[in-house]
LOKE-535197 format. One line per 5 residues: number of its first residue (from 1); for each residue x, y, z of N, C-alpha, C, O. Coordinates in steps of 0.02 Angstrom, whole numbers, plus 50000, padded with zeros to 5 digits. Each point is the difference from the previous one (the first is absolute). Layout:
<pts>
NUM) X,Y,Z,X,Y,Z,X,Y,Z,X,Y,Z ~ ...
</pts>
This chain:
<pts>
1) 48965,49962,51965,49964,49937,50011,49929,50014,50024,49990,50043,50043 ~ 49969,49927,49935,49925,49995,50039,49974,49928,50011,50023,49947,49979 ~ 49919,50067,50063,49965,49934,50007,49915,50007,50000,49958,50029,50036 ~ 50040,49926,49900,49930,49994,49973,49962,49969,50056,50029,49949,50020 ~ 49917,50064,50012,49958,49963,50042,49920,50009,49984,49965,50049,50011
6) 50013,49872,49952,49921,50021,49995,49963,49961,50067,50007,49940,50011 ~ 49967,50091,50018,49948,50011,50064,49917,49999,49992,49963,50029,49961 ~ 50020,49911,50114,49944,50044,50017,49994,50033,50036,50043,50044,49997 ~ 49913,49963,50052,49997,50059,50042,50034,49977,50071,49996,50043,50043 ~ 50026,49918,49971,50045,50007,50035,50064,50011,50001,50037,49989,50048
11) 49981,50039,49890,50060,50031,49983,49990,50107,50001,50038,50045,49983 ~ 49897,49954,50044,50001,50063,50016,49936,50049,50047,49971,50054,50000 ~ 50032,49869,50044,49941,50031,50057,50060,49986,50053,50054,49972,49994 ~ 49912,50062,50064,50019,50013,50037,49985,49959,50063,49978,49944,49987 ~ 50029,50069,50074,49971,49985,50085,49937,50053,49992,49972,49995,50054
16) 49991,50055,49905,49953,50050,50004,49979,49986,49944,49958,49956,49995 ~ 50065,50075,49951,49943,50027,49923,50077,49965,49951,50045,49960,50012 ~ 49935,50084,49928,50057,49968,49952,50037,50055,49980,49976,50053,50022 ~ 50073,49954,49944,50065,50051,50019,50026,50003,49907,50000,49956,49957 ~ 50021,50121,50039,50013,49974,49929,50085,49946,49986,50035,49969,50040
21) 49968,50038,49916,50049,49953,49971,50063,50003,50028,50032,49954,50025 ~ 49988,50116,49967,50047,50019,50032,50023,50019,50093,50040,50030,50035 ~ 49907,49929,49966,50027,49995,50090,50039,49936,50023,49990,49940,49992 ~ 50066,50106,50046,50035,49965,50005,50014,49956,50078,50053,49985,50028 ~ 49882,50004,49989,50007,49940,50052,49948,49924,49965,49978,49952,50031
26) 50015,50061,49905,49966,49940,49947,50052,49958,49988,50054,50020,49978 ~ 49934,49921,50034,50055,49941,49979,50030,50017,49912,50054,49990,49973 ~ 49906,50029,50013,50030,50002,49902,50075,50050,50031,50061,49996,49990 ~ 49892,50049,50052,50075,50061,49978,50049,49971,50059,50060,50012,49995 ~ 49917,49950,50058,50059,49986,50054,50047,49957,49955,50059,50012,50012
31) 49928,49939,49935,50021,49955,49969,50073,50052,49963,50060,49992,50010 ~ 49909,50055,49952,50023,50037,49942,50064,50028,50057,50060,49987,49991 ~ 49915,50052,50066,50050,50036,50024,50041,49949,50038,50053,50032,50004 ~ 49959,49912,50025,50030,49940,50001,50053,49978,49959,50053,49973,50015 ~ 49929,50041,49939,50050,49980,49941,50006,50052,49968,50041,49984,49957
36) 49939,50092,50030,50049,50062,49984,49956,50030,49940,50016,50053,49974 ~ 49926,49909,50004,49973,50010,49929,49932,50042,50012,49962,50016,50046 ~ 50046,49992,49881,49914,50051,50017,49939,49925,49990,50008,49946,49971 ~ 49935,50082,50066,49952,49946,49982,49933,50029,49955,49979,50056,50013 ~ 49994,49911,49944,49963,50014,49964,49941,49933,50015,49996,49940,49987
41) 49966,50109,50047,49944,49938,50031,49912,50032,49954,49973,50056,50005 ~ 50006,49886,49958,49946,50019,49983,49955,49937,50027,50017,49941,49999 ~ 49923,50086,50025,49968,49945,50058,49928,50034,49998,49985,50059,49989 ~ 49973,49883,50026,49903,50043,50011,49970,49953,50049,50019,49946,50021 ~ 49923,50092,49991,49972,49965,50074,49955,49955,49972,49950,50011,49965
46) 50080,49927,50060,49962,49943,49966,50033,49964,49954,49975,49951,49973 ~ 50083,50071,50016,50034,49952,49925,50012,49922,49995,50038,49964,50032 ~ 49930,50025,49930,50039,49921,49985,50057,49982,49971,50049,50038,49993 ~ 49949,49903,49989,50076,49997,49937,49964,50043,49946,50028,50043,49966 ~ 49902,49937,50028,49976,50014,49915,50005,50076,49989,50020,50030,49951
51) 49954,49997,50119,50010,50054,50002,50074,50054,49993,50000,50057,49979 ~ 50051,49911,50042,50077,50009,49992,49995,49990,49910,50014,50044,49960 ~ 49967,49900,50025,50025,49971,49929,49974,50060,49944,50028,50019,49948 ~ 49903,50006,50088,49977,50041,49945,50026,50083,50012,49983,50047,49964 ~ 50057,49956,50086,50035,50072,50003,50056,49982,49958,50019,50044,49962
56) 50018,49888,50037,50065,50009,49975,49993,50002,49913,50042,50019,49960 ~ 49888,49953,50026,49999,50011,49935,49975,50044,49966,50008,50007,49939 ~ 49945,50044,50117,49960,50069,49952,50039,50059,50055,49986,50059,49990 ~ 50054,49927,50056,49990,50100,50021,50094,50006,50001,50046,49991,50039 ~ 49942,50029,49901,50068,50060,49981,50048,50012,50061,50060,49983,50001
61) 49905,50047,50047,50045,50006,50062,50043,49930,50026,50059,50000,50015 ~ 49914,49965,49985,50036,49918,49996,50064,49990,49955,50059,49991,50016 ~ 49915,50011,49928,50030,50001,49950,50089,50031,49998,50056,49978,49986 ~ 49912,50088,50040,50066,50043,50040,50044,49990,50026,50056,49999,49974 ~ 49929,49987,50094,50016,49955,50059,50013,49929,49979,50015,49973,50054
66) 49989,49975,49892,50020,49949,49979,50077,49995,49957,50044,49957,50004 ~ 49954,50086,49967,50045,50034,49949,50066,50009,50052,50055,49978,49982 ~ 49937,50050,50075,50078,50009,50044,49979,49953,50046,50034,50014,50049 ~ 49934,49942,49966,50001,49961,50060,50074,49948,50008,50027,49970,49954 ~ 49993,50030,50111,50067,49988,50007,49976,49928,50034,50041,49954,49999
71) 49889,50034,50034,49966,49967,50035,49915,50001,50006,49961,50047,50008 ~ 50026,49864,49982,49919,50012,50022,49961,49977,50028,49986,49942,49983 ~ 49974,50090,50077,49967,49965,50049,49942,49971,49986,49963,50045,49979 ~ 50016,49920,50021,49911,49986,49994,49966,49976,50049,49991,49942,50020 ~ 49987,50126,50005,49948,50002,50078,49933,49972,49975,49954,50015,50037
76) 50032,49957,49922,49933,50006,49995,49997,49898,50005,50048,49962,50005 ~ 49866,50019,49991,49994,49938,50003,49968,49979,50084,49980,49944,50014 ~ 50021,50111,50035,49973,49972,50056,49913,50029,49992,49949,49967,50005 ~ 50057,50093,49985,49921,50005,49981,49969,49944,49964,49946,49981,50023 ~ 50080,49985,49917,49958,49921,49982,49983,49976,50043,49945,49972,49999
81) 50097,50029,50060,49991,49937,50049,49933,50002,50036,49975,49948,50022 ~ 49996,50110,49985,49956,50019,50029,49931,49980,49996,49984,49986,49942 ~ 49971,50008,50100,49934,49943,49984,49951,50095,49960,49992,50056,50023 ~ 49988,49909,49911,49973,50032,49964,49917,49981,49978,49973,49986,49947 ~ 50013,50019,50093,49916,49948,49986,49982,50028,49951,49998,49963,49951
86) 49979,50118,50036,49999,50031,49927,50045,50035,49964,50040,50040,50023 ~ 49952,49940,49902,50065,50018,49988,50017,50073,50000,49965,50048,50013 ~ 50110,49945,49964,50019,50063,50017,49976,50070,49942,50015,50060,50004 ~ 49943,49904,49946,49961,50054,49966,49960,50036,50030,50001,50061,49990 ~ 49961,49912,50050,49958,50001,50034,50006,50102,50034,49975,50055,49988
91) 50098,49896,50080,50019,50076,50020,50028,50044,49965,50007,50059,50014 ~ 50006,49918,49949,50051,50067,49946,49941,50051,49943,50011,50050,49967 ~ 49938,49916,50041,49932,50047,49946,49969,50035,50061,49973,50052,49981 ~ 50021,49940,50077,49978,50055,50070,50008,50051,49961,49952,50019,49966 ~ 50109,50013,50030,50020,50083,50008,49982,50029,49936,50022,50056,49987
96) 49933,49905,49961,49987,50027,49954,49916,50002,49974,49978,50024,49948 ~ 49991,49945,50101,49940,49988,50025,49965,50097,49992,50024,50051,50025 ~ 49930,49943,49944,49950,50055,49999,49936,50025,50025,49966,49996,49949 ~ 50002,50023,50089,50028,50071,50041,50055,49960,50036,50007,49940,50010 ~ 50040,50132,50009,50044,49988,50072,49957,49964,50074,50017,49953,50034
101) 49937,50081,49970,49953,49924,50041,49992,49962,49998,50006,49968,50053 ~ 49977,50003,49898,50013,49919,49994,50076,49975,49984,49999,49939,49990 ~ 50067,50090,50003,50043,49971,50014,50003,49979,50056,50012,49940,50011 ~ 49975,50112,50047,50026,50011,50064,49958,49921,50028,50027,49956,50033 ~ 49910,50044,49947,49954,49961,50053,50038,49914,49969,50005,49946,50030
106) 50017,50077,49897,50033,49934,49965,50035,49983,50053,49988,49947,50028 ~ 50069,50103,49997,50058,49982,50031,49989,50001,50066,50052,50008,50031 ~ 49904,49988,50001,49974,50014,50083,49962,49910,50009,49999,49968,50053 ~ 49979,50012,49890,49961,49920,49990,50059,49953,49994,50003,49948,50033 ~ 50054,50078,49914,50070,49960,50004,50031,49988,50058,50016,49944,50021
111) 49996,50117,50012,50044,50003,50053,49979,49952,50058,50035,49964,50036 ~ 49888,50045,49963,49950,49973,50043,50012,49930,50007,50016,49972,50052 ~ 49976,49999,49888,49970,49936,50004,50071,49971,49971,50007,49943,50022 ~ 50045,50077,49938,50044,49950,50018,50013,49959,50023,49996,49947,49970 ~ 50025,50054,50089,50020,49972,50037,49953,49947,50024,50035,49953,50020
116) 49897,50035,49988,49958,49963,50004,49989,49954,49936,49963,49950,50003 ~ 50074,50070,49929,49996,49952,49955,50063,49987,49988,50008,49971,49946 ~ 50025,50036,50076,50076,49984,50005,49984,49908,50043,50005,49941,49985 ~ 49977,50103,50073,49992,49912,50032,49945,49972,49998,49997,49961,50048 ~ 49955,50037,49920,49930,49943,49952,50056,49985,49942,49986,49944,49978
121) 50045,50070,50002,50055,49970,49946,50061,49970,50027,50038,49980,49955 ~ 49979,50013,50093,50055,49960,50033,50058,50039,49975,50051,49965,50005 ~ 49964,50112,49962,50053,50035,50005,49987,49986,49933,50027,50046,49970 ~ 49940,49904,49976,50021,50015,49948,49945,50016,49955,49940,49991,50012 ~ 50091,50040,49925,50063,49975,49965,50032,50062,50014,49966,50048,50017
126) 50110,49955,49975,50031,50057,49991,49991,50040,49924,49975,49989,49945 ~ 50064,50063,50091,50001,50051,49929,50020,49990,49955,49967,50025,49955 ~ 50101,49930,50018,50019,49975,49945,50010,49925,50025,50003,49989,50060 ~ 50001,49967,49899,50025,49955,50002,50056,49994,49998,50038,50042,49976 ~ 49985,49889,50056,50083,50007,49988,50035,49993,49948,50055,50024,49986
131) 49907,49936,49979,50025,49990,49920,50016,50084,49967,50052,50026,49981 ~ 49887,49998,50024,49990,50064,49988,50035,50036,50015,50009,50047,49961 ~ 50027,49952,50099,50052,50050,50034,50054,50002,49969,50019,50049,49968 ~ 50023,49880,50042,50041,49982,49963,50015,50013,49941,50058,50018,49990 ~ 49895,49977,49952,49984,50014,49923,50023,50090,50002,50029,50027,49953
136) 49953,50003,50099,50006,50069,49988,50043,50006,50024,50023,50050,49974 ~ 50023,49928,50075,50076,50020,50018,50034,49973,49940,50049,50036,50014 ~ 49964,49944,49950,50034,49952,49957,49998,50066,49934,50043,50024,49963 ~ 49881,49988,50047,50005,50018,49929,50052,50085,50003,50034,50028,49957 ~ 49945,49998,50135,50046,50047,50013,50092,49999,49989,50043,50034,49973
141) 49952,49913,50061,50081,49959,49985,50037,50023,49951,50045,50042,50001 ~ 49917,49905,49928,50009,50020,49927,50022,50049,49987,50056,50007,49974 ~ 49889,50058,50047,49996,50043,49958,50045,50041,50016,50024,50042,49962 ~ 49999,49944,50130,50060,50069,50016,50070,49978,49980,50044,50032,49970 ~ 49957,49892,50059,50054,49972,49953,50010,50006,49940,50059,50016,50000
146) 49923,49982,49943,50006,50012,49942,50042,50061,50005,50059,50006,49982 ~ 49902,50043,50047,50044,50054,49975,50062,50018,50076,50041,50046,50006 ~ 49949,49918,50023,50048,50029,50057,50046,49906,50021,50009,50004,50061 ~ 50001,49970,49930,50022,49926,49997,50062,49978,50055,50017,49947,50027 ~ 50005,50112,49975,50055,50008,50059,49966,50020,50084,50033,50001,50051
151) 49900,50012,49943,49953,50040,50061,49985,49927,50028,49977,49959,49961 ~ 50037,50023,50108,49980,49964,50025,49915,50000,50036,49974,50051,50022 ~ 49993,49882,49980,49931,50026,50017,50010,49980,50056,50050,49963,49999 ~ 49917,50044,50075,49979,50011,50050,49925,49980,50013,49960,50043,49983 ~ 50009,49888,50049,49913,50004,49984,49990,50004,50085,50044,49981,50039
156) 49904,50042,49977,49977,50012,50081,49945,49958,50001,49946,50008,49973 ~ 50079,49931,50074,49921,49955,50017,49944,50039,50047,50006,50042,50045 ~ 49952,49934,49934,49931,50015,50049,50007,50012,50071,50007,49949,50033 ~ 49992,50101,49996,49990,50017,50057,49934,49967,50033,49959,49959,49978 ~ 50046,50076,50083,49918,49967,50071,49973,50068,49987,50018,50048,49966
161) 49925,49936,50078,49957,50026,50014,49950,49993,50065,49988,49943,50020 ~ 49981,50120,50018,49963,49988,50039,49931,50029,49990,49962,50008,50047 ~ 50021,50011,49882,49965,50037,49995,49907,50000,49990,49978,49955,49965 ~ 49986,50080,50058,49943,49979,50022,49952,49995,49930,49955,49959,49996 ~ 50062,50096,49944,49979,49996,49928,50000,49937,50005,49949,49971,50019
166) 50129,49980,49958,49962,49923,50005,50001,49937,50025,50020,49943,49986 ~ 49948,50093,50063,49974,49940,50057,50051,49979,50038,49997,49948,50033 ~ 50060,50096,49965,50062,49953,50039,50001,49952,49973,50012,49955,50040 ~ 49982,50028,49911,50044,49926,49974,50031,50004,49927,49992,50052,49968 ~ 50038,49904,50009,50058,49984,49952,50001,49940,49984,50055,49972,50006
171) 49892,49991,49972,50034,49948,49981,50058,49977,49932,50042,49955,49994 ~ 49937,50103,49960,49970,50002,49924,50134,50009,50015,50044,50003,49956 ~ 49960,49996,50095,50075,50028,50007,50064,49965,49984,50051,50015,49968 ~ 49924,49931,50066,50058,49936,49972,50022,49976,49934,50059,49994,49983 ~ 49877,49991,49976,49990,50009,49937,50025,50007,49957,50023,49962,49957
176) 49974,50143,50058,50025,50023,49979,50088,50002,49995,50030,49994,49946 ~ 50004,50014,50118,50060,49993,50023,50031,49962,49982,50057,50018,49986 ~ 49927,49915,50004,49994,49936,49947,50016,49991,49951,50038,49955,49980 ~ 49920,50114,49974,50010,49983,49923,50047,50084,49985,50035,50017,49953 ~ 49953,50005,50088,50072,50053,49986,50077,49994,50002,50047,50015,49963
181) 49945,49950,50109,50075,49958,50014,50022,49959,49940,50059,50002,49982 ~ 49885,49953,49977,50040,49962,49949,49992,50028,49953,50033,49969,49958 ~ 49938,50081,50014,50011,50048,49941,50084,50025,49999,50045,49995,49958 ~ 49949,50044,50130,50059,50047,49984,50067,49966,50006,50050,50032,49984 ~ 49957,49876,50048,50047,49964,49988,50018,49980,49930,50060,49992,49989
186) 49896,50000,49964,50015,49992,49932,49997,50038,49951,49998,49988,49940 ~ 50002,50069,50096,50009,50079,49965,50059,50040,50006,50016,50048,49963 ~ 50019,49926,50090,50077,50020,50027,49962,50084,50042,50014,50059,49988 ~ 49958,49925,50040,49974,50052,50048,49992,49984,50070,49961,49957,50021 ~ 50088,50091,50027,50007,49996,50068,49923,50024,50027,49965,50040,49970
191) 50017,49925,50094,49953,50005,50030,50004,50036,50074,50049,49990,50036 ~ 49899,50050,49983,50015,50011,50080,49932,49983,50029,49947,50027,49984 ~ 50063,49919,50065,49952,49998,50057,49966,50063,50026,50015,50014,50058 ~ 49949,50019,49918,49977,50038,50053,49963,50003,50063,50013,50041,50043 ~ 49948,49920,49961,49978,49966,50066,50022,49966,50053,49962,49968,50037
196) 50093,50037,49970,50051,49984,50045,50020,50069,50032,49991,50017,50058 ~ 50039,50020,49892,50012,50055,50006,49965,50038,50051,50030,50021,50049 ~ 49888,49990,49938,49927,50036,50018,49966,49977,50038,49969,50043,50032 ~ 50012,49875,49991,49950,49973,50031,49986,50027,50075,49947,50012,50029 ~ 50126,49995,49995,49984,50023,50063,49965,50088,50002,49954,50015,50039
201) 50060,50009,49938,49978,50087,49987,49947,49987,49973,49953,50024,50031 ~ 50034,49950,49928,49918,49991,49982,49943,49985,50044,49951,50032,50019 ~ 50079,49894,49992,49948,49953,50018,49967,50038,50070,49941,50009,50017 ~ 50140,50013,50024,49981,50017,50061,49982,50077,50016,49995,50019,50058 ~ 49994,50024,49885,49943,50045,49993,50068,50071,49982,49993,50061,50002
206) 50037,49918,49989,50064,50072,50007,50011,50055,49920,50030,50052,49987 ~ 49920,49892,49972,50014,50042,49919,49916,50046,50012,49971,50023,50049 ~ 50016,49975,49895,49959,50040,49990,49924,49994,50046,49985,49942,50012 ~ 49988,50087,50003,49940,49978,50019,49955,49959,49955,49965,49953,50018 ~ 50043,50076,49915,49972,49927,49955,49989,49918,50006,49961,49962,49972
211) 50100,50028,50085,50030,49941,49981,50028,49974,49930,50004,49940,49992 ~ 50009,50088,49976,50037,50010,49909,50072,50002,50001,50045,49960,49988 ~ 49953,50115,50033,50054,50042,49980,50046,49997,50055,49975,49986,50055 ~ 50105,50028,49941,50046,50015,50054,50015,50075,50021,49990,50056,49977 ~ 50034,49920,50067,50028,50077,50045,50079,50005,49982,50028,49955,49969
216) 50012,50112,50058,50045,49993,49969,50057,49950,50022,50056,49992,49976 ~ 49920,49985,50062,50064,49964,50027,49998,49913,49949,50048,49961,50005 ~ 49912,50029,49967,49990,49934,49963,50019,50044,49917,50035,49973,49956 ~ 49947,50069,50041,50042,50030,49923,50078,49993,49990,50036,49979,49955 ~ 49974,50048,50110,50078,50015,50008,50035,49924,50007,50056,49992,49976
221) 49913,49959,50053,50030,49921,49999,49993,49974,49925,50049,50005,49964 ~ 49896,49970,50012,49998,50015,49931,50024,50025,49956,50024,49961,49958 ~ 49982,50100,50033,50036,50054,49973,50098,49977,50012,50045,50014,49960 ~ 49960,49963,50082,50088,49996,50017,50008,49911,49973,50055,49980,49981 ~ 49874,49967,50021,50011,49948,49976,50008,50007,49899,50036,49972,49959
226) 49922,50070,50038,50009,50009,49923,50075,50026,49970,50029,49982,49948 ~ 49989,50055,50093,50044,50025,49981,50063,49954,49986,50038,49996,49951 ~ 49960,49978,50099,50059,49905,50028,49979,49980,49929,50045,49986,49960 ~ 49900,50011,50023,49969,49921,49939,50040,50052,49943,50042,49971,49965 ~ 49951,50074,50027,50011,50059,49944,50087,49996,49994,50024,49975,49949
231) 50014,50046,50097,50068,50001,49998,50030,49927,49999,50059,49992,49988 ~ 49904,49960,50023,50047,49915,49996,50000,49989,49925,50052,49988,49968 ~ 49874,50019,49998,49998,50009,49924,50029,50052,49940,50000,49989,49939 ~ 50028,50075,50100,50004,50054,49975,50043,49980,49937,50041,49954,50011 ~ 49958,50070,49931,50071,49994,49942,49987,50049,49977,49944,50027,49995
236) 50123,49998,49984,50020,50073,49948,49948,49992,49945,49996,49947,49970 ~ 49965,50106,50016,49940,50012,49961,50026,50072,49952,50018,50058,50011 ~ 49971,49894,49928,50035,50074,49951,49938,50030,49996,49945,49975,50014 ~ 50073,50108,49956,49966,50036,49979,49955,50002,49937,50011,49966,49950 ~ 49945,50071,50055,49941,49961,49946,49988,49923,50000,50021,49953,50034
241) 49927,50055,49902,49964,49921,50007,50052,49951,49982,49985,49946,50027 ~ 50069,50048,49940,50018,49975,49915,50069,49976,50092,50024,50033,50046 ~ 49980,49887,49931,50061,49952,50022,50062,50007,49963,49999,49971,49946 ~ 50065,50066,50072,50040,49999,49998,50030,49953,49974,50009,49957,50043 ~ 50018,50021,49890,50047,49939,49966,49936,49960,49969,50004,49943,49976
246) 49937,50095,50029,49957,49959,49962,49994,50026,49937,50029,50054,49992 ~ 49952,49932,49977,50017,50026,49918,49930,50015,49964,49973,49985,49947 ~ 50007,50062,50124,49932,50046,49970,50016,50054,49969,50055,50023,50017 ~ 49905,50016,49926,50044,50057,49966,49947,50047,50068,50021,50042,50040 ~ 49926,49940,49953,49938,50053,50037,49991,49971,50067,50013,49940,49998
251) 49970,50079,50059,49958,50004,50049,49939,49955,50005,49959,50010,49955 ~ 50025,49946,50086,49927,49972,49977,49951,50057,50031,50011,50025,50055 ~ 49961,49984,49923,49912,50052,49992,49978,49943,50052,50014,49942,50016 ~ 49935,50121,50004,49944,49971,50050,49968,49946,49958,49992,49943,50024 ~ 49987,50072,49912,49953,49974,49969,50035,49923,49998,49966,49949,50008
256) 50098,50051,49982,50029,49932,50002,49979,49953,50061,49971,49945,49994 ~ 50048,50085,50067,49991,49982,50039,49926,49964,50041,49994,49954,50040 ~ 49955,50093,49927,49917,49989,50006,49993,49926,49954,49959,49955,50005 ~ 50088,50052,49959,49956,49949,49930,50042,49934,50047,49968,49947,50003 ~ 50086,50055,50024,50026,49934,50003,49987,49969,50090,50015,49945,50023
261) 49956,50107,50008,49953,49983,50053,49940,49983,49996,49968,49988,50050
</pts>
């Protein structure tokens, strides 16, 4: 058995720096070892849904990890929430900026002034829209279902934040929470509060110094709530892609799966 989990980066930072995949005080793997399975967590710093949506449809390694998923989480969708005054092109062309000096001074003016245009914008707009968010969990949905149909999904609402990048505030949050909750009700997808879970360890300074990220003791709550959402949904998941008594001669292909997402 495994369990597919696409992430952002709080599926693999830490109370310090960020940790690789395979550490096992990260909610993905507390989840996995909870319930007995290996976890296959692919996650980046900064991800959105769109960003999830476009790993599940171009990087092979996904692909992999979709093929035996027994279960699937979708950590991603709280970075949208986030007040994005420029967009997120914006930061993502920094590190490719020419000379390496002018990346750096790129990213020393970002870091800078964030947060000062974070609040001349009243927190908004966020990074994706919610429509937007939604549109890209859905289209993730599709595509793992298709080929895995017995894998139950798992979606993680938007976490808090105390963090000074932007501005300490959130409005852009509810929104969001909003239009995920009724996506994943008419998607047949269980939800977990995470901010219930976290607010107190966050808010009151105990995760990361970021104000972002958790420490391990909010992984491990998390991590043991996923696991609960994971085993109430759990059903016998055959091997390979292809449904049992269905009267496929072949396997559906990725490619099937891309086209009907």
């Amino acid at each position: 058995m495994s369990l597919l989990v696409l992430g952002d980066s709080l599926s693999f930072h830490g109370p310090r720096t960020a940790h690789p995949v395979d550490e096992p005080r990260l909610w993905p793997q507390v989840a996995g070892a909870c319930l007995g399975v290996r976890t296959d967590l692919h996650a980046g710093l900064g991800w959105t849904a769109r960003h999830a949506w476009t790993a599940t449809r171009t990087d092979p390694r996904v692909w992999a990890s979709v093929r035996t998923a027994d279960a699937v989480v979708l950590g991603v969708g709280g970075m949208d929430s986030l007040p994005s005054p420029l967009p997120t092109a914006v930061r993502e062309l920094i590190p490719v900026l020419r000379p390496p000096s002018l990346a750096a001074r790129a990213r020393r003016f970002y870091r800078d002034r964030h947060a000062r245009l974070v609040r001349l914008s009243r927190g908004r707009p966020t990074a994706l829209p919610p429509a937007e968010t939604v549109r890209c969990l859905e289209r993730i949905r599709v595509a793992v279902t298709t080929l895995r149909p017995h894998a139950p999904v798992v979606l993680l609402l938007p976490s808090v934040h105390r963090a000074a990048l932007y501005g300490g505030v959130h409005p852009g949050r509810s929104a969001h929470v909003a239009a995920m909750r009724a996506w994943a009700a008419s998607s047949g997808v269980r939800t977990l509060e995470v901010a219930p879970l976290v607010v107190e360890h966050v808010l009151r300074g105990h995760g990361n110094p970021d104000g972002i990220h958790w420490g391990w003791p909010a992984h491990r709550v998390v991590g043991e709530a996923v696991a609960e959402l994971v085993r109430t949904e759990q059903r016998v998941v055959p091997t390979g892609t292809a449904d049992p008594g269905c009267p496929q001669d072949e396997a559906l292909t990725w490619e099937d799966a891309s086209r009907r997402s």
